[in-house]
VEXDREN-2710 file (C-alpha; in Angstrom, 1 decimal):
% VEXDREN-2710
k/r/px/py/pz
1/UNK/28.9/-22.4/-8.0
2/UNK/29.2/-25.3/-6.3
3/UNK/26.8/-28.1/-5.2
4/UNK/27.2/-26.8/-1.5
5/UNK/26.4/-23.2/-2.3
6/UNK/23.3/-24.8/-4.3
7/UNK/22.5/-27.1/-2.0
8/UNK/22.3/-23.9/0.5
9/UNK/20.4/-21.5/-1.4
10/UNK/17.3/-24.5/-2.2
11/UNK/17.4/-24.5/2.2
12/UNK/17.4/-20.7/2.4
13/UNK/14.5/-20.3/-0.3
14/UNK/12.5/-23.1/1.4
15/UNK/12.7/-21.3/4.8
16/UNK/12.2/-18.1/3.3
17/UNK/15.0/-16.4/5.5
18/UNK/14.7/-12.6/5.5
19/UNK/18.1/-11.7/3.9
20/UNK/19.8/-14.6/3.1
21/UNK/17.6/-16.4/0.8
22/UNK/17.2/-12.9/-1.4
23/UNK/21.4/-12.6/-1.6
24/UNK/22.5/-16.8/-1.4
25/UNK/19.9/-16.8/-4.6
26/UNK/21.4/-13.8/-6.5
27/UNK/24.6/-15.2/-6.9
28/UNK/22.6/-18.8/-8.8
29/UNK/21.4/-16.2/-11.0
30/UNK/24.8/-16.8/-12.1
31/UNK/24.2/-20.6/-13.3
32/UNK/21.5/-19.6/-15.7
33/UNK/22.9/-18.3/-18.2
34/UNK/20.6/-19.3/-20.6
35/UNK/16.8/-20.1/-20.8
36/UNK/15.6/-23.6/-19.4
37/UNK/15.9/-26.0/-22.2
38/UNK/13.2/-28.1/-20.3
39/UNK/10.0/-26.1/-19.8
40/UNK/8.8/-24.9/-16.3
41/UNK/5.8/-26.7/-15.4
42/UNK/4.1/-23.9/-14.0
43/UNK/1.1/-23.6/-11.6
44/UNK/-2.5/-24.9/-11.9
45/UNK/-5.0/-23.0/-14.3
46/UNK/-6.3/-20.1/-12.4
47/UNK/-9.7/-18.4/-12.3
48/UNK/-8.5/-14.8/-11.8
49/UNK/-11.2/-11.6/-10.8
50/UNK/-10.9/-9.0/-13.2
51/UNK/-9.5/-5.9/-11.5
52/UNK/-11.5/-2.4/-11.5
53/UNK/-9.1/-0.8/-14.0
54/UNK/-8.7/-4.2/-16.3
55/UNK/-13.0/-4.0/-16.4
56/UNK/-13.3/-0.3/-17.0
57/UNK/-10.3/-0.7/-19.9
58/UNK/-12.3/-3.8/-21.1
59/UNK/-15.6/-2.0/-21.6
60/UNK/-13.8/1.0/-23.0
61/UNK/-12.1/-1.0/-25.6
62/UNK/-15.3/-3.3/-26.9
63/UNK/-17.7/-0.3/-26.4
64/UNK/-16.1/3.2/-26.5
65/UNK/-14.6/5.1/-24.1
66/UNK/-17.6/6.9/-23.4
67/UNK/-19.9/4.2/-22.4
68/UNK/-20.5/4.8/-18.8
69/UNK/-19.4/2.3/-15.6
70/UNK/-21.2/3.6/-12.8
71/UNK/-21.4/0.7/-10.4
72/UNK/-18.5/0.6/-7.6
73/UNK/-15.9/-1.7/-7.1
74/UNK/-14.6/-3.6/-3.5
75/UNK/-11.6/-3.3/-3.3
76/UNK/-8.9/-5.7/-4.4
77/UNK/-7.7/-8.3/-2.2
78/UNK/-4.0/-8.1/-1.7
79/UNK/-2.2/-11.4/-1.3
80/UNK/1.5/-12.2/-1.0
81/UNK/2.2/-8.1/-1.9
82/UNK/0.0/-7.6/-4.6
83/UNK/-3.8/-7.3/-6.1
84/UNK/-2.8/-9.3/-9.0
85/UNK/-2.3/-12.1/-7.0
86/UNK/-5.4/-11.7/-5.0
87/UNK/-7.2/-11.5/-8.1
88/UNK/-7.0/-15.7/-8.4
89/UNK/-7.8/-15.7/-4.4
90/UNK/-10.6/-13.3/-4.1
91/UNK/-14.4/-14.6/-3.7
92/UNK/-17.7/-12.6/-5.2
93/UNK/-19.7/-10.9/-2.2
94/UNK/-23.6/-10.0/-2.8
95/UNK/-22.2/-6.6/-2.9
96/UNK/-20.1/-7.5/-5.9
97/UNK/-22.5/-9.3/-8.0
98/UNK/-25.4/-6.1/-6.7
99/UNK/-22.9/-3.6/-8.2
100/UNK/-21.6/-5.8/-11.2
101/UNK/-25.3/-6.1/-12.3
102/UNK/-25.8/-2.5/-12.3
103/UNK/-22.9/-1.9/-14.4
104/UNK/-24.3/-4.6/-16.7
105/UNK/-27.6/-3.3/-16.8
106/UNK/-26.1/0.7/-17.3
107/UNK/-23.5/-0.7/-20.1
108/UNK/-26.1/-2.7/-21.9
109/UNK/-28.9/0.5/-21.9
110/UNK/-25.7/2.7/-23.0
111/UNK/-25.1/0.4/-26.2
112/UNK/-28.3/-0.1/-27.7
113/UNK/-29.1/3.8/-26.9
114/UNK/-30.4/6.1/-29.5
115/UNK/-26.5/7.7/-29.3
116/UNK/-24.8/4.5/-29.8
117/UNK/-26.9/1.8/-31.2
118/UNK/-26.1/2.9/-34.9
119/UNK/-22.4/2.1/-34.4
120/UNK/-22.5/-0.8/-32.0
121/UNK/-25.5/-2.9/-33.2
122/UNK/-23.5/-4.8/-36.1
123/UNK/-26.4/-5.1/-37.9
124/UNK/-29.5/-3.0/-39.7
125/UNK/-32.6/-3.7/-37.9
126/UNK/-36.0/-3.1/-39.5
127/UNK/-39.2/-2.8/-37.4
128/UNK/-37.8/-3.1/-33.9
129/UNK/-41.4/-4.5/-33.0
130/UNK/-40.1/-7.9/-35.3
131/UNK/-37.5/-10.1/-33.3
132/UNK/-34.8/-10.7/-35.6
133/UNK/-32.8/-13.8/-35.2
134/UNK/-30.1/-13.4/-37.8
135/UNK/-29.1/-10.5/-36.2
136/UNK/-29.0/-11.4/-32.6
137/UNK/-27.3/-14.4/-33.6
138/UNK/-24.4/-12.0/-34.7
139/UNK/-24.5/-9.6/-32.3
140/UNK/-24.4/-12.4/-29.3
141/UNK/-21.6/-14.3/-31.1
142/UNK/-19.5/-11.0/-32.4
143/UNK/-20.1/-9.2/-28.6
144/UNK/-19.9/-12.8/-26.6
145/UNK/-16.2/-13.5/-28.5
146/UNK/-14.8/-10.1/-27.4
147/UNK/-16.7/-10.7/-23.5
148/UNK/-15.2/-13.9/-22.8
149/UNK/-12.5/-13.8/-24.5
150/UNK/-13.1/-16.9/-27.0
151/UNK/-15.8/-18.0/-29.3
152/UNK/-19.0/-18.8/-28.0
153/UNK/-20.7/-22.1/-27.8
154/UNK/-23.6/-22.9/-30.1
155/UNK/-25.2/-24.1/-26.3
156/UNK/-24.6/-20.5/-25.4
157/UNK/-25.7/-18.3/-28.3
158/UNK/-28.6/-20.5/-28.2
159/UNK/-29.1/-19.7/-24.7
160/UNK/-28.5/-16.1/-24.9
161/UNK/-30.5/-15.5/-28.3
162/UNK/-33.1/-17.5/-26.4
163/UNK/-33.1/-15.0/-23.5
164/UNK/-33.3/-12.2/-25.9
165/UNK/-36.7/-13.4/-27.7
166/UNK/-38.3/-13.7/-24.3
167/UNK/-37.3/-10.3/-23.3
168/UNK/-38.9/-9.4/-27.0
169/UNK/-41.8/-11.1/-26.4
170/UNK/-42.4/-9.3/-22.9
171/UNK/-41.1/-5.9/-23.9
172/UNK/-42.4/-5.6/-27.9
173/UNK/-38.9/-3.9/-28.8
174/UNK/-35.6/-5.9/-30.6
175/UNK/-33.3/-3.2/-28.8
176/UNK/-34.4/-4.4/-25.4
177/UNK/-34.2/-7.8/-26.4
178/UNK/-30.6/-6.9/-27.0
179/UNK/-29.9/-5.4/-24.3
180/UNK/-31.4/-8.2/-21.9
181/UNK/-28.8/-10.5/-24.0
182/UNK/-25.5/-8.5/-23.3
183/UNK/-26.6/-7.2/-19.8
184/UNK/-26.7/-11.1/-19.3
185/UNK/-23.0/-11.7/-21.1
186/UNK/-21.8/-8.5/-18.6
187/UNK/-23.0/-10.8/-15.9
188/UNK/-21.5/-14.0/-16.2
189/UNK/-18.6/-15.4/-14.6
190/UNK/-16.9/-15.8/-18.2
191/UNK/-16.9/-12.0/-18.5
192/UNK/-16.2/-10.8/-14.9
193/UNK/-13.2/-13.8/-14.2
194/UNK/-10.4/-15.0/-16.8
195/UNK/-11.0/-18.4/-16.2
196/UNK/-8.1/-20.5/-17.7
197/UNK/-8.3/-23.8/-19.4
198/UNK/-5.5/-26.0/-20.4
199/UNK/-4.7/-28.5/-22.9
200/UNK/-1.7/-31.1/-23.2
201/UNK/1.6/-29.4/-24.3
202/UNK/2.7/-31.4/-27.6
203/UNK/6.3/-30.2/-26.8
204/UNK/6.3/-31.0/-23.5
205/UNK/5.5/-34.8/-22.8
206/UNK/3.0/-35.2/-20.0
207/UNK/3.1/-31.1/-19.3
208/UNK/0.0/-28.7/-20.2
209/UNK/-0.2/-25.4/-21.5
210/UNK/-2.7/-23.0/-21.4
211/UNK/-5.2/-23.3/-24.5
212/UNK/-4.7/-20.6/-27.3
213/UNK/-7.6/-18.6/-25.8
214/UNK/-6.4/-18.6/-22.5
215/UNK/-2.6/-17.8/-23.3
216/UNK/-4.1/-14.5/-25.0
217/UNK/-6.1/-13.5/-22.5
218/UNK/-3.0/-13.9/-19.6
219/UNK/-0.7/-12.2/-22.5
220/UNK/-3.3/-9.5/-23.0
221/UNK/-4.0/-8.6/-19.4
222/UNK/-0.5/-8.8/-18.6
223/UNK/0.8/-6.5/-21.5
224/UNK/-2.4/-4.0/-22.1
225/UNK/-4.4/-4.2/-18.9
226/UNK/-7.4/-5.0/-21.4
227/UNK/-9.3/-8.1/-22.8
228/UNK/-7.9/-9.1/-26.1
229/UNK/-8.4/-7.7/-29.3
230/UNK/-9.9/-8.9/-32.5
231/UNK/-6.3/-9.5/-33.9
232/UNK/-5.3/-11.2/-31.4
233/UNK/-8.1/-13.3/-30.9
234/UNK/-8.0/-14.1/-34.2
235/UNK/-4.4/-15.2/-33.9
236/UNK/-5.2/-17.4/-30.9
237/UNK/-7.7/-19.0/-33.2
238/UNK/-4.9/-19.6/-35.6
239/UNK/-2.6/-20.9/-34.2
240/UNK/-0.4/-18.7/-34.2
241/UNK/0.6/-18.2/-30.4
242/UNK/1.8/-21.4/-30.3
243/UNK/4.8/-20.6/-32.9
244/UNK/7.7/-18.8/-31.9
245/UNK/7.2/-16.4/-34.6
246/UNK/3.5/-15.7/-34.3
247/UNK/3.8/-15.1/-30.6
248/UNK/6.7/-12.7/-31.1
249/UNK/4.6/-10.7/-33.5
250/UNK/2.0/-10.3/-31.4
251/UNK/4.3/-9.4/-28.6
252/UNK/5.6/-6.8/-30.5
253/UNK/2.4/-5.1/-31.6
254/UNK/1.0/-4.9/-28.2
255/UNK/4.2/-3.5/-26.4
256/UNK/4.3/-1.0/-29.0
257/UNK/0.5/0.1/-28.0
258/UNK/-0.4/2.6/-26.3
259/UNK/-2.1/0.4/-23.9
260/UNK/1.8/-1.0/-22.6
261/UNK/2.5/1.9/-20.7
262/UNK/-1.3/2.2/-19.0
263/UNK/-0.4/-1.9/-18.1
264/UNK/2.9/-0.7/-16.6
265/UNK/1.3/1.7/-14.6
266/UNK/-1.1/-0.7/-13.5
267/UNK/1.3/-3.1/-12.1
268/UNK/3.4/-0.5/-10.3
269/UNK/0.2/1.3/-9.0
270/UNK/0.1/-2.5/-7.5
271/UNK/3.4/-2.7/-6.3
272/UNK/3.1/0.4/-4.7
273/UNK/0.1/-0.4/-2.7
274/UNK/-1.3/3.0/-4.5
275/UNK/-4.6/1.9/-3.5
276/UNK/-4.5/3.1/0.2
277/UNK/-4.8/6.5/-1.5
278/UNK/-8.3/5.8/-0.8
279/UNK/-7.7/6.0/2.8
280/UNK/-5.1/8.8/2.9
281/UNK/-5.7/11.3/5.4
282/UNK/-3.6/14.2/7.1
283/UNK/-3.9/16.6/9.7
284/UNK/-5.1/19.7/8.5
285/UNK/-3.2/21.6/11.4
286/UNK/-0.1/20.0/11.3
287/UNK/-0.2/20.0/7.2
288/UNK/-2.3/22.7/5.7
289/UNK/-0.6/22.3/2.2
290/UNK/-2.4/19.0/2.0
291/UNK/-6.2/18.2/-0.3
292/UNK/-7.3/15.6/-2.1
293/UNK/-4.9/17.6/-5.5
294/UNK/-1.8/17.1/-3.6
295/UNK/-2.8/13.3/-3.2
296/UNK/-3.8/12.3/-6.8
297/UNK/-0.6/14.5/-8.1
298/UNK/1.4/12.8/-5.9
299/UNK/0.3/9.4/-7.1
300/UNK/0.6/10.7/-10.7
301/UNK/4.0/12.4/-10.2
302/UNK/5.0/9.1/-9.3
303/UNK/3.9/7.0/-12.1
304/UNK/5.2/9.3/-14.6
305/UNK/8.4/9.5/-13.1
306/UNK/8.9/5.6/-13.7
307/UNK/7.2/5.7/-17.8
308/UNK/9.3/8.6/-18.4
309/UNK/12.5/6.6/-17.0
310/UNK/11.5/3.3/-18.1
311/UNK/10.0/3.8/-21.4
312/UNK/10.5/7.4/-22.8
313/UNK/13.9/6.9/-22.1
314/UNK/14.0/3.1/-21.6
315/UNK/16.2/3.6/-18.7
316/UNK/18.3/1.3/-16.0
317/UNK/15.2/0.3/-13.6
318/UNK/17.7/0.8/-10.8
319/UNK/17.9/4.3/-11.6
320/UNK/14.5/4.9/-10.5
321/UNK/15.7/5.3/-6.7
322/UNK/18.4/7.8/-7.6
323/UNK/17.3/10.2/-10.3
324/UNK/16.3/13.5/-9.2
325/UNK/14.3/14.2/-12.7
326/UNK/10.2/14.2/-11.3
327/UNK/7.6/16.1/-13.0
328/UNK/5.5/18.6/-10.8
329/UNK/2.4/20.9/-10.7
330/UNK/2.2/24.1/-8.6
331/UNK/0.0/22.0/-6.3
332/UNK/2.9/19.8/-5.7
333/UNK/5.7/22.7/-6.2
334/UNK/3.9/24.0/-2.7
335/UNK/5.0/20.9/-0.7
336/UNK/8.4/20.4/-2.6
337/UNK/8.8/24.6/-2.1
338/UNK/10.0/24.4/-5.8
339/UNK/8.3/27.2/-8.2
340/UNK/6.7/25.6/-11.0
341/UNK/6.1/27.4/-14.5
342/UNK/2.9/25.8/-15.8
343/UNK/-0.1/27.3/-14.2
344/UNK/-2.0/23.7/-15.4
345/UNK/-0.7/20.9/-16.1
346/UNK/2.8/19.2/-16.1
347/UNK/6.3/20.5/-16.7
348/UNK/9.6/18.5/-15.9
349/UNK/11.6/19.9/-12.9
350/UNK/14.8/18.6/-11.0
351/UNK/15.8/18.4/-7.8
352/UNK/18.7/19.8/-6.4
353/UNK/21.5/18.4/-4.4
354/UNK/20.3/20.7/-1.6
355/UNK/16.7/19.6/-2.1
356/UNK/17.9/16.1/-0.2
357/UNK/15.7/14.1/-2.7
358/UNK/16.9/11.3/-4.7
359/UNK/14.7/8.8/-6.1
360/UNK/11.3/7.8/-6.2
361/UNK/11.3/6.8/-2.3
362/UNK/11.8/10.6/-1.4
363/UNK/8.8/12.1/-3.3
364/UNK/5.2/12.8/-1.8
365/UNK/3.7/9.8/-3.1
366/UNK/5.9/6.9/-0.7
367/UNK/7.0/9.5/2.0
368/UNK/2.8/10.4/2.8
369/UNK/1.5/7.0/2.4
370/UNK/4.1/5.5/4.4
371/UNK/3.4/7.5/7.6
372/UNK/0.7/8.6/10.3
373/UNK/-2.0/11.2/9.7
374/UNK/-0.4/13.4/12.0
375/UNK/4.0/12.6/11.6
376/UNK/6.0/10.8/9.8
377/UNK/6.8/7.1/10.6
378/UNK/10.5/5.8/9.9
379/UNK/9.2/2.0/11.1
380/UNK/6.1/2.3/8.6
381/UNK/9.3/3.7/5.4
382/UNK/11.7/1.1/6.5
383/UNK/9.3/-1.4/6.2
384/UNK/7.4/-0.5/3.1
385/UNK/10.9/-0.6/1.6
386/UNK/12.2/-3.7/2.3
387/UNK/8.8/-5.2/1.2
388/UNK/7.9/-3.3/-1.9
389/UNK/11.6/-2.8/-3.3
390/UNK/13.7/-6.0/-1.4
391/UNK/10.7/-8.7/-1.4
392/UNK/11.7/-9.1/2.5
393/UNK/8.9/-9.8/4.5
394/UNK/8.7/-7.8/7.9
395/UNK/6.3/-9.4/10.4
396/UNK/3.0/-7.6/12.2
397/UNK/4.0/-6.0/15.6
398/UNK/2.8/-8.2/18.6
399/UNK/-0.4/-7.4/20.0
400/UNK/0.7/-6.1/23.3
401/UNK/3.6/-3.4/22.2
402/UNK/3.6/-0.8/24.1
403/UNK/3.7/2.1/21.5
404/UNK/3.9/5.1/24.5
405/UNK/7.3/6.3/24.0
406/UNK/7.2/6.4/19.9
407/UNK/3.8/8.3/20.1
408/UNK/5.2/10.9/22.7
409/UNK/6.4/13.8/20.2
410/UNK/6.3/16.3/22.4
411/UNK/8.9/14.6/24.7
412/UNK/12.3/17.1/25.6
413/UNK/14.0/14.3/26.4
414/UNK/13.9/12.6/23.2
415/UNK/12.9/15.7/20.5
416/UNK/13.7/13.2/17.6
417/UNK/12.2/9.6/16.1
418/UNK/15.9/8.4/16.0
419/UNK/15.8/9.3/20.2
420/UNK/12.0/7.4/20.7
421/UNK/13.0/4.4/18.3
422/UNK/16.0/3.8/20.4
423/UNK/13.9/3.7/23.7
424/UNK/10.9/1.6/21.7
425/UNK/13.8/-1.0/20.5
426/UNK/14.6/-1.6/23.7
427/UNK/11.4/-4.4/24.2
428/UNK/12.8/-7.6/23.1
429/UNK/9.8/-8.5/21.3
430/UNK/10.4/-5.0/19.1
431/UNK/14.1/-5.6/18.0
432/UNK/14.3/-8.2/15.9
433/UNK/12.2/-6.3/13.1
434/UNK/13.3/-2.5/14.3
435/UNK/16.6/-3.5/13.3
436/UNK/15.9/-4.4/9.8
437/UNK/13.1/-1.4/9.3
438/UNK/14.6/1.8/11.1
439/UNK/18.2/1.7/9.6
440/UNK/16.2/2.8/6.4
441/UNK/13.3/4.5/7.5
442/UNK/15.8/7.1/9.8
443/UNK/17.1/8.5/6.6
444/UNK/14.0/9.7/5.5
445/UNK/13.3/11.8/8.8
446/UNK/14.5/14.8/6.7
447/UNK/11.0/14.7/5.3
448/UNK/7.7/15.0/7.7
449/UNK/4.5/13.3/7.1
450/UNK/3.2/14.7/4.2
451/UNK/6.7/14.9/2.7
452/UNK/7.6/18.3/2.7
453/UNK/11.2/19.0/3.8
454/UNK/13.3/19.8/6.9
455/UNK/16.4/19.9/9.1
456/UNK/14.9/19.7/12.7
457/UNK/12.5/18.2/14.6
458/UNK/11.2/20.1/17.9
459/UNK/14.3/21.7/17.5
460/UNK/16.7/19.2/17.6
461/UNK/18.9/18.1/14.5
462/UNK/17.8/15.2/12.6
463/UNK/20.1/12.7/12.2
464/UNK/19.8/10.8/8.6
465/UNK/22.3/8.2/8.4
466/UNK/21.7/4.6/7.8
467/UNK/22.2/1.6/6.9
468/UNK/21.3/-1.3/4.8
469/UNK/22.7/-4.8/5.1
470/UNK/26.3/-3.7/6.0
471/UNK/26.4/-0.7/4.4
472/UNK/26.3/2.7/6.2
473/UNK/25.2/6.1/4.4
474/UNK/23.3/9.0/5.0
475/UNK/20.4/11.0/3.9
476/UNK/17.6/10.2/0.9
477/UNK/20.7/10.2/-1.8
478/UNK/22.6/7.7/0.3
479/UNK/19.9/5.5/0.6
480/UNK/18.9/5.5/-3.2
481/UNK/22.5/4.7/-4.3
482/UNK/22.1/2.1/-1.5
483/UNK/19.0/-0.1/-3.0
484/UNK/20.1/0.8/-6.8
485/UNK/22.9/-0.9/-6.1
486/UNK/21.2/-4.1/-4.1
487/UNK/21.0/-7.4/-5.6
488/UNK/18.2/-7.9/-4.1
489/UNK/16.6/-4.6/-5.9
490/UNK/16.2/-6.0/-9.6
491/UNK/14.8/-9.7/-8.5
492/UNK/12.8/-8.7/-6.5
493/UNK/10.9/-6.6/-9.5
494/UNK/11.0/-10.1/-11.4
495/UNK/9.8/-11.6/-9.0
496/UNK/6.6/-9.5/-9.0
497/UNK/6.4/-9.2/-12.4
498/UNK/6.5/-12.8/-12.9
499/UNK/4.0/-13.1/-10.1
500/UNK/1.9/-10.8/-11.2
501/UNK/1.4/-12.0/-14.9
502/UNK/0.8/-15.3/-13.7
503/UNK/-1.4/-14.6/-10.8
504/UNK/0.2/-16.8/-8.1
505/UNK/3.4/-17.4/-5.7
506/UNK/6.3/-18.9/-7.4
507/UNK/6.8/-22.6/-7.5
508/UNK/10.2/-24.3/-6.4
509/UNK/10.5/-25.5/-10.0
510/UNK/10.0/-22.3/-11.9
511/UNK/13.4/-21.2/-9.8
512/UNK/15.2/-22.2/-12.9
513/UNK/13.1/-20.2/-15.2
514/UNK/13.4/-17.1/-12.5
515/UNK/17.2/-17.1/-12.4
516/UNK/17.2/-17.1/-16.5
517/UNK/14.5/-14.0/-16.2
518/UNK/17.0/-12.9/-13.8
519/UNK/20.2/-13.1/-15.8
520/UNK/18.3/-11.6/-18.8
521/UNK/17.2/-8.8/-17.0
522/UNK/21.0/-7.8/-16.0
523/UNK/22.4/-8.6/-19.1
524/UNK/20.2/-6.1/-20.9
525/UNK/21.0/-3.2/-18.5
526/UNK/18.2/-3.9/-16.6
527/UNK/15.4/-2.5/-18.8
528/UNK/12.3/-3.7/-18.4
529/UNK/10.3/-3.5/-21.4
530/UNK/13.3/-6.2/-22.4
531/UNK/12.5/-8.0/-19.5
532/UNK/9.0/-8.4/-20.4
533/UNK/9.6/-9.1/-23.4
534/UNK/11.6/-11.9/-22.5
535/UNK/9.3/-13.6/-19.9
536/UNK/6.3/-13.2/-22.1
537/UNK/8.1/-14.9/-25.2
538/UNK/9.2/-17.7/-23.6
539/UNK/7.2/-20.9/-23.1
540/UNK/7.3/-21.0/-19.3
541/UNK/5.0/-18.1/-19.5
542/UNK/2.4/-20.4/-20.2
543/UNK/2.9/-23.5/-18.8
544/UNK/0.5/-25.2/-16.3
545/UNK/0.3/-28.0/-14.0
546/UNK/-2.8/-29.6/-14.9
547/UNK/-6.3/-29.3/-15.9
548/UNK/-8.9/-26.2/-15.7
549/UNK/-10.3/-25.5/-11.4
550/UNK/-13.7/-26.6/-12.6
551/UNK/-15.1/-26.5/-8.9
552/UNK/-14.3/-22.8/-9.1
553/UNK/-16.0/-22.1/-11.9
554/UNK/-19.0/-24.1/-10.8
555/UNK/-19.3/-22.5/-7.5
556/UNK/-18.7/-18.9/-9.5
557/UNK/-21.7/-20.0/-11.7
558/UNK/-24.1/-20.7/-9.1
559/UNK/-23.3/-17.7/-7.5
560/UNK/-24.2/-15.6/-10.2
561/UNK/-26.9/-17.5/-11.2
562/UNK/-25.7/-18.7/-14.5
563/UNK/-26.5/-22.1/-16.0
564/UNK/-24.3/-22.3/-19.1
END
């Protein structure tokens, strides 16, 4: 490539030009054909919000899996396309530390229960009516390691310990004691953020890693959707992630886990913006086959599409918008108009060629999201498409669009959305981002706002042909062979894997580092538990900038009251 091209592609990702920066960048991918020799500097430490499913997976994990959360959850602030970079953005509300403390208080009654105390309470405890300090020593320190995610200070089992013999002193009974101490831990900012630190990198002159502690944490989260465990604390304290071969075995074990595929889940749950599930809604009229089943299969339909592709079969990512393989249940064989054999449960069905599916941008999950209660929405497609799968950032409408003509369904004159986009397009302030969104979304219109299928709409044909950047195809199969075969397809999933594990926007430096990730990725056939693999092996992955925010974690502090 030559320095003009380069010189090019650093304008184009400055100005973060729709198109142009995605493909210009593609073709550097080409320059790094190997991994950085020089390590990526990174981004600042962060202090990241655990997510609703990273808490619930946490407690599960340190407690049992039957130790009740019954608080609720706000929900995750998206940033930049994704939770998991809202996570290092988001604030604590009063709502937020009301509900957290009732989790805390309902977890900590739940452990030192009748039920559970004789497995969870690492110790024998005599007269309850004694306060034993050996024993809360241990259970503070064993329970406050696996909480926050490092060893304790002796300033804070002291503290903790201390808050426990008050509580013992007031209530008469060693469990409560306890259970004032860890209702405390499930409080603290320690527990309810990952709060990075860093250190000086001795390989890097001048750079900064994250500490051993931290680095498992961020490996954890990213890899198991869960705090770390024993092992791999214990590896942290070792040493060990700092050696090529110690980190490599720990990567190993924990993508071998069960706990990978319930992580990659996670992150496309995020990716797909499967959170407005919360807020789906349909006409009943209009869409009868519809309930709250229909929704949550959908959503699940859809995740096990992608584990079945990309780890039961460990599968081309890009295959994922053309494979007609989906699992089903009768409630979704109703809306597909597919019989289904299991009367429960899952069994694996295929779509036909006649079907007009292909991919997982034709099933329930993306078609119903992506539209309006009461019809489907080719804008609303086109644009969740070139966002979620191209990394191309549509703007908001203006203010003052008249939407008259593209709400008028029942118009003769124009039966179709093809016939009252071409009207709507028409306001100058409308084209610019109808021409990059309907192209796409038009070759959905096969399938109505729930995302059952058909041919006409009020009658008329519907016409399904497309485009995307240049080149023209028709129907849900067309488009799926259209974005497997994208550049911009597979970077833009390591770009939001990258961002994701690290909890922030990409840094002009890390470019570099991206392009090798990139490079990687295609050379392996585009499989992404290699992918991973690679990115989380590498030292980039936990490079920082600088020193711990410790204004954040201050002002988290005092908001939650804690003085350690």
């Amino acid at each position: 490539m030559s320095g003009n091209t380069l010189w090019k592609c650093a304008v184009a990702r400055a100005a973060g030009l729709l198109l142009g920066a995605g493909l210009c960048c593609a073709a550097g991918a080409a320059v790094a054909a190997v991994e950085p020799t020089v390590n990526v500097a990174g981004g600042p430490p962060l202090v990241r919000r655990l997510t609703e499913s990273q808490y619930r997976a946490t407690v599960a994990d340190i407690f049992g899996a039957d130790i009740p959360v019954v608080g609720r959850f706000e929900r995750g602030l998206r940033s930049d396309g994704l939770i998991a970079v809202g996570t290092g953005e988001a604030g604590l509300s009063s709502f937020s530390l009301e509900q957290y403390d009732i989790n805390a208080r309902a977890i900590a009654a739940a452990v030192v229960s009748e039920a559970h105390r004789g497995d969870l309470i690492p110790c024998d405890i005599g007269d309850p009516a004694v306060f034993d300090k050996s024993c809360a020593d241990r259970f503070v320190a064993d329970y406050g390691r696996r909480l926050f995610r490092r060893p304790l200070s002796e300033q804070e089992i002291t503290l903790y310990v201390s808050s426990a013999r008050a509580a013992q002193e007031q209530l008469g009974d060693f469990y409560s004691a306890l259970e004032f101490a860890l209702a405390g831990m499930l409080i603290a900012p320690d527990f309810l953020l990952r709060i990075e630190r860093a250190v000086p990198d001795a390989s890097a002159p001048a750079g900064y890693r994250l500490d051993a502690y931290s680095s498992a944490t961020r490996l954890s989260y990213f890899l198991t959707g869960s705090a770390p465990d024993p092992e791999l604390l214990d590896a942290a304290e070792r040493g060990e992630l700092n050696t090529p071969e110690g980190l490599q075995r720990q990567v190993d074990r924990l993508i071998a886990s069960p706990r990978f595929e319930l992580a990659l889940r996670d992150f496309f749950s995020d990716m797909l913006y499967f959170d407005l599930f919360a807020d789906l809604a349909k006409d009943s009229v209009i869409y009868p086959a519809f309930n709250s089943e229909v929704a949550a299969d959908s959503r699940e339909q859809t995740l096990r599409t992608i584990t079945n592709l990309l780890l039961e079969e460990n599968g081309d990512y890009r295959d994922l918008f053309t494979t007609r393989s989906a699992p089903l249940t009768r409630s979704l064989g109703i809306v597909y108009r597919m019989p289904v054999a299991a009367r429960n449960g899952w069994s694996m069905g295929e779509f036909s060629a006649a079907s007009g599916r292909a991919g997982i941008q034709s099933q329930v999950s993306f078609l119903a999201l992506h539209s309006h209660p009461g019809r489907s929405s080719p804008t609303l497609r086109g644009k969740a498409m070139r966002e979620i799968f191209l990394c191309q950032h549509i703007p908001d409408p203006p203010a003052d669009v008249d939407f008259t003509g593209i709400n008028d369904t029942a118009n003769p004159v124009r039966p179709t959305a093809r016939d009252r986009l071409v009207a709507h397009r028409t306001q100058p302030a409308c084209q610019g981002c109808h021409i990059l969104m309907d192209p796409l979304g038009l070759t959905l219109e096969n399938f109505d706002g729930l995302g059952g299928f058909r041919s006409k709409e009020n009658g008329a044909v519907i016409d399904v042909s497309g485009s995307l950047d240049g080149r023209e195809f028709v129907a849900a199969e067309g488009l799926g062979q259209a974005l497997h075969d994208h550049q911009q397809t597979p970077r833009c999933l390591v770009d939001k894997l990258y961002r994701s594990a690290v909890g922030r926007g990409i840094a002009e430096p890390e470019q570099p580092f991206l392009d090798y990730l990139n490079q990687s990725f295609a050379g392996s056939g585009y499989r992404v538990p290699d992918l991973i693999r690679t990115l989380v092996t590498s030292p980039s992955f936990f490079a920082v900038t600088g020193h711990s925010p410790k204004e954040q974690i201050t002002d988290a502090r005092a908001a939650s009251g804690d003085q350690t």
